[in-house]
N, C-alpha and C positions, 0 to 999 in steps of 0.2 A: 504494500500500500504506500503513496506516494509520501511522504513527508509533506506538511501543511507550512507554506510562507511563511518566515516568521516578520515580523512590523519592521525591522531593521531590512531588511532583505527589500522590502518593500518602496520605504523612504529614498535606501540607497538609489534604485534603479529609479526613483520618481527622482529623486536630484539629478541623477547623470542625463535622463533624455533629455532634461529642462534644459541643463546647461547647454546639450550639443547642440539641439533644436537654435537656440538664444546664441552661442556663439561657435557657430561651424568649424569645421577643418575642415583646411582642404584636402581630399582623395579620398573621403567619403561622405553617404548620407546614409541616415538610419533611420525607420520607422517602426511601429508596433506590426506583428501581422493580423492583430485583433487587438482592439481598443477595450478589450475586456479584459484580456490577459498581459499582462506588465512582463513576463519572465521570457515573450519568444519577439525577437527584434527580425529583422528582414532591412539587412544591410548591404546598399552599393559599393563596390569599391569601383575606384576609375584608374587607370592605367597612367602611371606617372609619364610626362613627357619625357621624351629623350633615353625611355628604355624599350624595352622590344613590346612593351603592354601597352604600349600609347595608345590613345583611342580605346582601349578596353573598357566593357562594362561588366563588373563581376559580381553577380549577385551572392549571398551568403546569407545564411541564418545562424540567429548567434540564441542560446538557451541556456538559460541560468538556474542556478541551483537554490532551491529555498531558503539555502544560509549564504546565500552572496551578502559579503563581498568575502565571508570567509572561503569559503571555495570558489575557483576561475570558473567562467562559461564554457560551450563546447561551441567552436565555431566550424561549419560544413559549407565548403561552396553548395551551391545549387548550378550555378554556370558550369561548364567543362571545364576542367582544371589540371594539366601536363606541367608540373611542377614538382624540383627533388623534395619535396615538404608538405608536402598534400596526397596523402593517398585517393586509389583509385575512385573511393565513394564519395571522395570529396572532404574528408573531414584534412582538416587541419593539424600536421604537428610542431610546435613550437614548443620550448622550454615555458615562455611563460603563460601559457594555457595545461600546464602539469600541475598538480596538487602538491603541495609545498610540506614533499615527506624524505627523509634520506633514504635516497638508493643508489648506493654507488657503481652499481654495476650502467646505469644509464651514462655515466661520463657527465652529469652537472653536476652543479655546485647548489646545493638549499636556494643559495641568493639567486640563483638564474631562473626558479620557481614562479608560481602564482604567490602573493602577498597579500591582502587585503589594500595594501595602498595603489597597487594597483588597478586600471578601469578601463571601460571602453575607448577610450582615447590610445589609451597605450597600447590596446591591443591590436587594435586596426591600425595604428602608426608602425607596427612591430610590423605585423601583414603585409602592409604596403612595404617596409624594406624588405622586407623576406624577398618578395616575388623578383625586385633585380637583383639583389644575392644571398642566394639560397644557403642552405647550412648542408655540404652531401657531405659530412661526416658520419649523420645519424640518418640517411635518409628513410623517407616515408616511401617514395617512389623509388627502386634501385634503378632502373630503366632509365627514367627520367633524372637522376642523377647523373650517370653514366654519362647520357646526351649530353646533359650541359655541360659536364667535365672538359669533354672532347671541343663542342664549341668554344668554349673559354679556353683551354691551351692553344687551339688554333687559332686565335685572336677572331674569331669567327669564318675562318674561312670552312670550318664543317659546317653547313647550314640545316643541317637535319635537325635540329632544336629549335636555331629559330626561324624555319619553315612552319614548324606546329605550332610555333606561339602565336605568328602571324595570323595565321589561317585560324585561329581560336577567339580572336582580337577582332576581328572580320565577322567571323559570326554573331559575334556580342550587338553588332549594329543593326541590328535588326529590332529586340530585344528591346535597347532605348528607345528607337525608333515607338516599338510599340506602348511602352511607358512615357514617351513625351520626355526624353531626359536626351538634354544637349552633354555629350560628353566634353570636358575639357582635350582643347587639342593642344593649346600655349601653354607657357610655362606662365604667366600672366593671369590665363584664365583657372588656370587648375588652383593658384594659389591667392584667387581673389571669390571668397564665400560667400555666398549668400542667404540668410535663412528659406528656408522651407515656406510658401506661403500657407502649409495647412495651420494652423495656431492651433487647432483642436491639439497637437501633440505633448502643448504646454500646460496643459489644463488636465494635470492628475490627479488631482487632489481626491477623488472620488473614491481611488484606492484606500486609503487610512480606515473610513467606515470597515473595511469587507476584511479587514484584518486585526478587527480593534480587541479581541480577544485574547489576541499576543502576549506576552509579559512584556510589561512596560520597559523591563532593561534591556529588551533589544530595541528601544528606539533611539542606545546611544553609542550602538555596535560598529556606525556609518563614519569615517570624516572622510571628506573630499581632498584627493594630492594631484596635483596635474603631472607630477613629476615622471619624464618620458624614459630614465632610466633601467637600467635594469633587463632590457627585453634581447636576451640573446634567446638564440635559437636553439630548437634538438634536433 
């Protein structure tokens, strides 16, 4: 049986979409997939200029756990995704979406873990490095490690890697197309945000009622860190 939200859990994720909503980054946007449930987001990423993802639209779903921010989310492209760090079903592997336990046999460090201080900001900023340089140490995809190994010591003259990224990047335009979502192509545009015109997204407050059963000490479980370190890879 699922474990019930606890009011911290709750707060947190009503602070974090307010802030993003209210003050964007650039190389993504994020939304509820249901305006009823706080814990399942349906997140854009956009293919940073000037690397082989440019023009890309990469849709993902990010799901969080009833004691966030003590446990990290699980983030799964939904888009096709040929990456050393992404398995085939799309989920996502990074150090800091790992649950913050010692194991040494993975090759991290505790601190290269999920923390509480870290958030959605960090996580999708980590994403977005990731995808121009990948960690094939630990890969998720050995295949797709391989590829890029070989195009990267060839200084790209093996194009078999980014052939497939291309042709992935190419498909995604369709996609926006049918979402009404202008991809950034500039390095200008990618880095110049604008909020979201739905404002429905900032008006959560509604959650507190449906969780007000809670123990009141988890409503001081939450603080906010913008802080982007921290976010190696596995």
């Amino acid at each position: 049986m699922a474990q019930s939200p606890t009011s911290g859990a709750v707060k947190a994720l009503q602070l974090e979409l307010k802030k993003i909503v209210s003050e964007p980054v650039e190389g993504f946007r994020v939304k509820l997939v249901d305006d009823e449930n706080l814990f399942e987001w349906e997140v854009a990423i956009f293919g940073p200029p000037g690397t082989l993802y440019e023009g890309g639209y990469f849709k993902a779903a990010m799901k969080f756990p009833s004691d966030y921010p003590y446990s990290p989310p699980s983030v799964k492209f939904l888009t096709k995704m040929w990456h050393p760090n992404v398995y085939e079903n799309g989920d996502v592997c990074i150090s800091i979406l790992h649950p913050p336990i010692d194991d040494p046999q993975s090759g991290e460090e505790p601190s290269e873990r999920w923390n509480p201080t870290q958030n959605v900001r960090t996580i999708l900023l980590s994403i977005i490095s990731l995808l121009n340089e990948p960690n094939t140490f630990s890969p998720a995809n050995v295949d797709a490690s391989v590829m890029y190994r070989k195009w990267k010591d060839s200084r790209g003259k093996d194009k078999e890697y980014e052939t497939i990224i291309r042709k992935q990047v190419l498909g995604t335009k369709e996609e926006a197309e049918k979402d009404n979502v202008k991809v950034p192509l500039t390095l200008q545009e990618y880095c110049v945000s604008t909020a979201p015109k739905n404002e429905s997204l900032t008006d959560v407050d509604f959650y507190d009622d449906d969780y007000a059963d809670d123990d009141d000490d988890d409503d001081d479980m939450y603080y906010d860190d913008d802080d982007d370190s921290g976010n190696e890879e596995s």
